[in-house]
C-alpha positions as CSV (number, residue, x, y, z in Angstrom):
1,X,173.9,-10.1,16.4
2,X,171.9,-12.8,18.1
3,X,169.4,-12.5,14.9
4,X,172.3,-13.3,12.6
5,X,173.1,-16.4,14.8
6,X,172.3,-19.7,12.2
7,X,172.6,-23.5,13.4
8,X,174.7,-24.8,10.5
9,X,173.8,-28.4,11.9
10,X,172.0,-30.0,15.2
11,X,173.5,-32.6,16.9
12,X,171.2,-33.4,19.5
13,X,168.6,-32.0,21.9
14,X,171.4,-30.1,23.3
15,X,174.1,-29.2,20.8
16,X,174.5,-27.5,17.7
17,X,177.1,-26.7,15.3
18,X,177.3,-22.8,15.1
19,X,180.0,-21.2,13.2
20,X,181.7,-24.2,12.5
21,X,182.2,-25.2,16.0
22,X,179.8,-27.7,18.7
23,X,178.1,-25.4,20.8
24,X,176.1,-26.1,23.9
25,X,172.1,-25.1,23.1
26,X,170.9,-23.0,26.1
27,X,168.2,-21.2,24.6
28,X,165.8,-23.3,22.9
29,X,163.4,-24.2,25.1
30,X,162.8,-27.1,24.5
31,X,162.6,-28.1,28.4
32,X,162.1,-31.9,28.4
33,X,164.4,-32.7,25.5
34,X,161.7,-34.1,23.0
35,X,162.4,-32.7,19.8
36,X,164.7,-35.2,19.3
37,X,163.0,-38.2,21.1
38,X,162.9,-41.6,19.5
39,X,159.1,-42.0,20.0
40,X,158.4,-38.1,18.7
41,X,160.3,-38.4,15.3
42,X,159.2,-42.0,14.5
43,X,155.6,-40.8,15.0
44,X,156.1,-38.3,12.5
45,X,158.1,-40.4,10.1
46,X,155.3,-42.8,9.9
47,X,152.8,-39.8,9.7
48,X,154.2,-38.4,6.3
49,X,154.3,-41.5,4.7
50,X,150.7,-41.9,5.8
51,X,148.8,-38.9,4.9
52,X,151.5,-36.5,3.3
53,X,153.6,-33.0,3.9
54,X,150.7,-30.8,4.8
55,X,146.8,-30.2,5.0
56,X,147.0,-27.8,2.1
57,X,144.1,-25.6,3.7
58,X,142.4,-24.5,6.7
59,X,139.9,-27.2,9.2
60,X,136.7,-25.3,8.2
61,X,137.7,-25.7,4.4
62,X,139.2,-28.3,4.1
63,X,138.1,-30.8,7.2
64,X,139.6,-32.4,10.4
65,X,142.5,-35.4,9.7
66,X,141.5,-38.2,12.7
67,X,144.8,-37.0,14.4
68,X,143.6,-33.8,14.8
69,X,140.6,-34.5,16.5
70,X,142.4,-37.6,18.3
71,X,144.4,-35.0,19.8
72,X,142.2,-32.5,21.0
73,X,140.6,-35.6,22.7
74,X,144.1,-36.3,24.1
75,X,144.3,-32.6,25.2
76,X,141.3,-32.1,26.9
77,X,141.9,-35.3,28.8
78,X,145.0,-34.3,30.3
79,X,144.2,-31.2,31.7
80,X,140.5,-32.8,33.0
81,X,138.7,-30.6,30.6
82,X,135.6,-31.2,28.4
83,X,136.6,-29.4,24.9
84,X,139.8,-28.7,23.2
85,X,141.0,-26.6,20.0
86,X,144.1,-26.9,18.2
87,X,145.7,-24.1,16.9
88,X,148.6,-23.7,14.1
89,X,151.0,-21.6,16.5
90,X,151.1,-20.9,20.1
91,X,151.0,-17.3,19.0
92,X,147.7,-17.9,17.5
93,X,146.0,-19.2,20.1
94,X,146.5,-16.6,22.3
95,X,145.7,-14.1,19.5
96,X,142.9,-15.9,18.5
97,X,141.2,-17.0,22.0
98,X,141.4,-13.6,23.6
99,X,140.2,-11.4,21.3
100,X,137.3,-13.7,20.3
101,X,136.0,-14.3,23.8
102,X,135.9,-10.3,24.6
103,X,134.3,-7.6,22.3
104,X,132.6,-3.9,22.3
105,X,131.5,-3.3,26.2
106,X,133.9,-5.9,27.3
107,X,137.1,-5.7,29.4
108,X,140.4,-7.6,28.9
109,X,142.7,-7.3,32.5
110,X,146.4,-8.5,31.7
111,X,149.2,-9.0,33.6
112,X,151.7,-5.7,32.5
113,X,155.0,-8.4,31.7
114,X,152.5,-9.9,29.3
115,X,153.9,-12.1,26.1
116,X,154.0,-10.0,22.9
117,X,150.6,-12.6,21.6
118,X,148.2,-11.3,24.6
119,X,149.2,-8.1,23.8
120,X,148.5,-8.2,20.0
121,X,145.4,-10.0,21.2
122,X,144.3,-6.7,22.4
123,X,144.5,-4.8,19.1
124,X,142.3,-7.4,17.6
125,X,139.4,-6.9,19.9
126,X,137.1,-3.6,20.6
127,X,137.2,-4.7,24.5
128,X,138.8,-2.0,27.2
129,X,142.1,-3.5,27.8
130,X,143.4,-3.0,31.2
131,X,146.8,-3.6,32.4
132,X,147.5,-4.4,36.0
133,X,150.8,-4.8,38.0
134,X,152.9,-7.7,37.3
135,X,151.7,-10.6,39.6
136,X,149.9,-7.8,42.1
137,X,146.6,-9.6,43.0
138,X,146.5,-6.2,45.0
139,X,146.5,-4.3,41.5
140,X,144.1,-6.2,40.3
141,X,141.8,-6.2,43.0
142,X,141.3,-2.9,42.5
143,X,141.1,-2.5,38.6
144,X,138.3,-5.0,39.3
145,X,137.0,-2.2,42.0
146,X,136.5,0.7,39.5
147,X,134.6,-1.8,37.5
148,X,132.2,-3.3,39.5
149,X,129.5,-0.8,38.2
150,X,130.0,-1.7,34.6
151,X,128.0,-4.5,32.7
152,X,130.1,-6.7,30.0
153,X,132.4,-9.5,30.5
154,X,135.9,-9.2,32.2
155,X,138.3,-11.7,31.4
156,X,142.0,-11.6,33.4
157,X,144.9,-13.4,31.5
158,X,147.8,-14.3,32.9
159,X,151.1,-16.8,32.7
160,X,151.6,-19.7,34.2
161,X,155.5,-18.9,34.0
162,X,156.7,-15.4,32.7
163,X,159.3,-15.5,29.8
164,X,161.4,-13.3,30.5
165,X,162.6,-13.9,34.0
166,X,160.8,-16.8,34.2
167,X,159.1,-15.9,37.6
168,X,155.8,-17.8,38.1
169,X,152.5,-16.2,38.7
170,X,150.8,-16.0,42.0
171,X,148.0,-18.3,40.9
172,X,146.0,-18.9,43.6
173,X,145.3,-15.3,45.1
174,X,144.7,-14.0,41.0
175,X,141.8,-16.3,40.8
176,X,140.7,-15.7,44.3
177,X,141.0,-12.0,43.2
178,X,138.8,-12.4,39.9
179,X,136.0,-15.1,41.3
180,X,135.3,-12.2,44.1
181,X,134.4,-9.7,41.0
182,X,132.4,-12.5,38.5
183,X,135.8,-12.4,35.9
184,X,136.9,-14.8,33.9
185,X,140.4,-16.3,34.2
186,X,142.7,-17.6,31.2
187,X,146.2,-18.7,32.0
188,X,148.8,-19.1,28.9
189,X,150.8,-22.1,29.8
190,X,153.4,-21.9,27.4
191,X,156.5,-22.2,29.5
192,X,154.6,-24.2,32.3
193,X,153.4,-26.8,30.4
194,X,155.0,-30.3,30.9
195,X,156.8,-28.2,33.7
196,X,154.8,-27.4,36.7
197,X,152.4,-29.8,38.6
198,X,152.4,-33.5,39.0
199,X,151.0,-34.6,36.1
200,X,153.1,-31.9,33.8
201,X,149.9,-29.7,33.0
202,X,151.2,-27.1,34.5
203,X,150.5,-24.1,37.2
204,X,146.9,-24.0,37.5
205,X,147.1,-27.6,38.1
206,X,150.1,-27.6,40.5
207,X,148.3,-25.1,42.9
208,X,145.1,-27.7,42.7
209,X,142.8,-24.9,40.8
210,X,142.1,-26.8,36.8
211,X,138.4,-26.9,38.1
212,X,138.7,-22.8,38.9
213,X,140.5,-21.5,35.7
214,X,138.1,-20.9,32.8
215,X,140.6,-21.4,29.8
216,X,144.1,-22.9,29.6
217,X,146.2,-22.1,26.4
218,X,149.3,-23.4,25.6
219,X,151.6,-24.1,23.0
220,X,153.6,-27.4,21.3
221,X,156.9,-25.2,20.7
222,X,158.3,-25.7,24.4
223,X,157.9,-28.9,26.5
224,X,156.0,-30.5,23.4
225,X,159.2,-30.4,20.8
226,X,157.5,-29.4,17.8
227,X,154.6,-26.0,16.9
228,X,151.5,-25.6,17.7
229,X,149.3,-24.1,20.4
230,X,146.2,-24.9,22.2
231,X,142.8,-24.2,23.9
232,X,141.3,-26.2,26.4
233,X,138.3,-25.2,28.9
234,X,135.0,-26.5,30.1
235,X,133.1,-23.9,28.9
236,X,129.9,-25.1,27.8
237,X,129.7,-23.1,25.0
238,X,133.3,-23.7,24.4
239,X,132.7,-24.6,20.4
240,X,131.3,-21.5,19.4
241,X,134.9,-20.7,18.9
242,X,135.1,-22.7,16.1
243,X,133.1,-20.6,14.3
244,X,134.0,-17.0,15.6
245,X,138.1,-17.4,15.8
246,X,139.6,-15.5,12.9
247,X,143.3,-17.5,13.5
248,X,141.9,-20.8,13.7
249,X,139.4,-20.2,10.7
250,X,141.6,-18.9,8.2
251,X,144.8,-20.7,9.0
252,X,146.3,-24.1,7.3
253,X,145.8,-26.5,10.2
254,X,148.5,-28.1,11.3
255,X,150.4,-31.2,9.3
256,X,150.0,-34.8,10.1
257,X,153.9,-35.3,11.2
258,X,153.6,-32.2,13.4
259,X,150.5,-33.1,15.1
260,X,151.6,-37.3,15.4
261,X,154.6,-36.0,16.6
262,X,153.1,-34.0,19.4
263,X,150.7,-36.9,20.6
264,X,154.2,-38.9,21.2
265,X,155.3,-36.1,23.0
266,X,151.9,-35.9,25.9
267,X,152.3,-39.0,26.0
268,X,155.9,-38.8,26.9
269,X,154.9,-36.4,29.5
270,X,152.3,-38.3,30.8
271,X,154.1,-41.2,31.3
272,X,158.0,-40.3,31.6
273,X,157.9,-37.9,35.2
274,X,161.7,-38.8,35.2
275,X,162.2,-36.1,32.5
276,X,160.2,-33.3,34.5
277,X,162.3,-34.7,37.4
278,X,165.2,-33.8,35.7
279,X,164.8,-31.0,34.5
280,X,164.5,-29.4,37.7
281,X,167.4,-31.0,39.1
282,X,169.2,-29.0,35.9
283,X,167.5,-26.0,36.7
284,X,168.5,-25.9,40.6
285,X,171.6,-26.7,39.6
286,X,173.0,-23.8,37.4
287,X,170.2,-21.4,39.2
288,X,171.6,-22.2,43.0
289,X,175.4,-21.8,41.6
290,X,175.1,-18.5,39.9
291,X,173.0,-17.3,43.0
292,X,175.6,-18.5,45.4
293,X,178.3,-16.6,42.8
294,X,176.5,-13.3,43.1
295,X,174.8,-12.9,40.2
296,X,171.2,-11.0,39.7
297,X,168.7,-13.7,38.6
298,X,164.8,-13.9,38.6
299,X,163.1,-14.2,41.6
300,X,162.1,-17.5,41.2
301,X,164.1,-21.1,40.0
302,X,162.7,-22.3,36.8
303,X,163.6,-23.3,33.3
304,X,164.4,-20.0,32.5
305,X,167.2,-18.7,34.4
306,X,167.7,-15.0,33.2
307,X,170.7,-13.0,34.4
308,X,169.9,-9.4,35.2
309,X,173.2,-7.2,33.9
310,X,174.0,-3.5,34.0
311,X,174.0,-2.9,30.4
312,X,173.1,-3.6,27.0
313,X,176.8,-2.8,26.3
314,X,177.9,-5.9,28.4
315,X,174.9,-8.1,27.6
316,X,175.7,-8.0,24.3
317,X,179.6,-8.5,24.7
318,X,179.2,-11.0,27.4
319,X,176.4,-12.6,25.1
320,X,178.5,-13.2,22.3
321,X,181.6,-14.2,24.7
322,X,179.8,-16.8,25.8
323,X,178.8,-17.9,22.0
324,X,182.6,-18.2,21.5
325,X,183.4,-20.1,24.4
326,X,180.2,-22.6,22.9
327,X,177.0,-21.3,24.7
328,X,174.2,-20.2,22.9
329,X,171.9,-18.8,25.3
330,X,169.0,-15.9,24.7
331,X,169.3,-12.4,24.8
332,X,167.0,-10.1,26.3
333,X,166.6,-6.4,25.9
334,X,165.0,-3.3,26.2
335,X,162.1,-2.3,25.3
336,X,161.5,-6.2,25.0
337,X,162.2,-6.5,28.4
338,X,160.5,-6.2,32.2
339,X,161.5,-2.7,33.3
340,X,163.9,-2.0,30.9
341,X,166.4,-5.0,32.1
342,X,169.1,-6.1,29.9
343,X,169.3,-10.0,30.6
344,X,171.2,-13.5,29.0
345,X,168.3,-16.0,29.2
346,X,169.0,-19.4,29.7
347,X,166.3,-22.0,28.6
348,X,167.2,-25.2,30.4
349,X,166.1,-28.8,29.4
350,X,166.0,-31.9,30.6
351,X,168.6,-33.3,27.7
352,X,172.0,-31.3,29.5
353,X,173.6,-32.9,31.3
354,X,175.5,-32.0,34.4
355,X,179.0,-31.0,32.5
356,X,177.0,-28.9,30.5
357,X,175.2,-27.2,33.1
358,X,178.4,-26.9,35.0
359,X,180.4,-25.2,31.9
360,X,177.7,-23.2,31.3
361,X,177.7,-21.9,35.1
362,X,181.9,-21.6,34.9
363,X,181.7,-19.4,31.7
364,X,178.9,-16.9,33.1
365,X,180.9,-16.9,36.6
366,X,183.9,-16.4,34.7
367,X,182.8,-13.7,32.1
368,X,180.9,-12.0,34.8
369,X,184.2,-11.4,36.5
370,X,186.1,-10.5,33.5
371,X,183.3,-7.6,32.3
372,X,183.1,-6.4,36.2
373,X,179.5,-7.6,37.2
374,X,180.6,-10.3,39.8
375,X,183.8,-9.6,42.3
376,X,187.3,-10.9,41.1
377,X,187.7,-13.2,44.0
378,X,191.5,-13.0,42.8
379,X,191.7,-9.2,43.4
380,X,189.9,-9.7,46.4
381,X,192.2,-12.4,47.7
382,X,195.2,-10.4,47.1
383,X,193.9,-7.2,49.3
């Protein structure tokens, strides 16, 4: 099972010894290959023998270390915001924004392919949650409609990039959509961040609308090659959250090597386009030759390249197929998954290089004909 799977050892940002044999790591997302940069690990080296393991407590109780306010500084900054917050987990952030800016009389919109942290968000908060079609501006529209009557805030969240099949929101028509009714608009940049948009802050600044969206969270566990998560916004009351958010309050803040450690790594993405350059070039790669093979993908190219299949029967044997042939990739299923899909989700970085990609391709191509999903050009010859 794919929850039994344990790295005995890594070797690098893209291989792993599982089971006692080197296995390609297509599943970790860790897109621009900087959980094991140079920069990244000496920053945290230094940081541990500077200030220690851990904060041993919570910001409110037990104060701010410089680094963490340096970052926040460093946040905000990159995405052209005024305020940041940093949060111990991606997961947290989400949970912790969402339901603190909505209450009683308020109404939360999401996205219905929402991550598993937006929807938790909404058991935390006494707002009307509200789910709309997956990147239908059209469905949202008119949720918004039916609500035009009603006083309290609305707030709309979406992804910059979804995770399961890795398709990327319709941005520009979603905050059209919400502007018209007077709603709020938070995008969760955790897969787009250091991915999409010139700079590497990701889809709201790629489609030119950072100035439009009201709240940008992300998370340090992707692109940024450590943990973490993030809030930044120009919200003028922004602060207040401080105070109010339950997961930032009571939560150990994050440890000096994690958050020195992540400030190597914006910097990396603010200065090193080359590895956003690259991993695209990765991610055409293996995405244009399992489309031109036949198989099912997500509708759009990105990091995540998730392979539809007919089954969870073959998923699962194809899954672990591939694990023997020395690909790790993800595993999605049902009721995890968009529609009830059963998928193999491969997370791409910039750190593969193009014999990996191109074994990875091979094995799926070849798999896929050996469990029926893809024509056996062989057979097909023959007749």
């Amino acid at each position: 099972m794919p929850t039994g799977v344990v790295m005995d050892r890594l070797l690098s940002a893209s291989e792993a010894i599982i089971n006692g044999k080197r296995t390609v790591t297509a599943g970790t997302h860790n897109y621009l290959g900087l959980a094991f940069d140079e920069a990244c690990i000496e920053a945290a080296v230094a940081a541990v023998r500077a200030e220690g393991t851990g904060t041993c407590g919570s910001r409110i109780a037990n104060g701010s270390f410089s680094d963490h306010v340096a970052l926040e500084r460093e946040l905000a900054a990159f995405h052209g915001m005024a305020h940041a917050m940093v949060f111990s987990t991606g997961y947290q952030a989400n949970l912790g924004v969402i339901s603190t800016l909505v209450g009683a009389g308020d109404f939360l919109l999401l996205d219905a392919d929402s991550h598993a942290s937006i929807y938790d968000a909404c058991k935390q908060t006494q707002a009307s949650a509200i789910r709309f079609k997956h990147n239908d501006p059209a469905s949202l529209d008119a949720r918004l409609r039916r609500l035009s009557d009603q006083p309290g805030v609305k707030l709309v969240v979406v992804e910059g990039i979804y995770s399961m099949l890795g398709d990327i929101a319709p941005l520009r028509d979603i905050v059209a959509v919400a502007k018209r009714h007077g709603a709020f608009v938070l995008v969760d940049e955790a897969h787009s961040m250091g991915v999409l948009g010139e700079r590497g802050c990701g889809l709201a600044e790629q489609e030119g609308l950072l100035g439009e969206v009201d709240f940008v969270v992300g998370t340090f566990s992707k692109s940024l090659g450590a943990i973490g998560g993030y809030c930044v916004s120009d919200h003028a009351q922004f602060d207040i959250l401080r105070l109010a958010c339950r997961p930032y309050m009571f939560t150990a803040s994050l440890p000096p090597a994690t958050v020195a450690s992540v400030r190597a790594a914006l910097a990396a993405v603010r200065e090193r386009p080359g590895l956003r350059a690259r991993l695209w070039r990765n991610t055409r790669r293996l995405y244009d030759t399992l489309t031109a093979a036949g198989f099912q993908l997500g509708p759009t190219p990105s990091p995540i390249v998730a392979v539809c299949l007919p089954s969870d029967e073959i998923t699962m044997a194809m899954w672990r197929a591939l694990l023997d042939d020395g690909y790790y990739v993800n595993i999605g299923l049902p009721p995890a998954t968009p529609s009830g899909e059963s998928l193999l989700r491969c997370a791409i970085s910039a750190a593969h290089s193009d014999a990996q990609i191109d074994g990875l391709a091979d094995a799926l191509i070849r798999l896929g004909r050996a469990f029926g999903v893809l024509p056996d050009v062989r057979c097909a010859a023959a007749l």
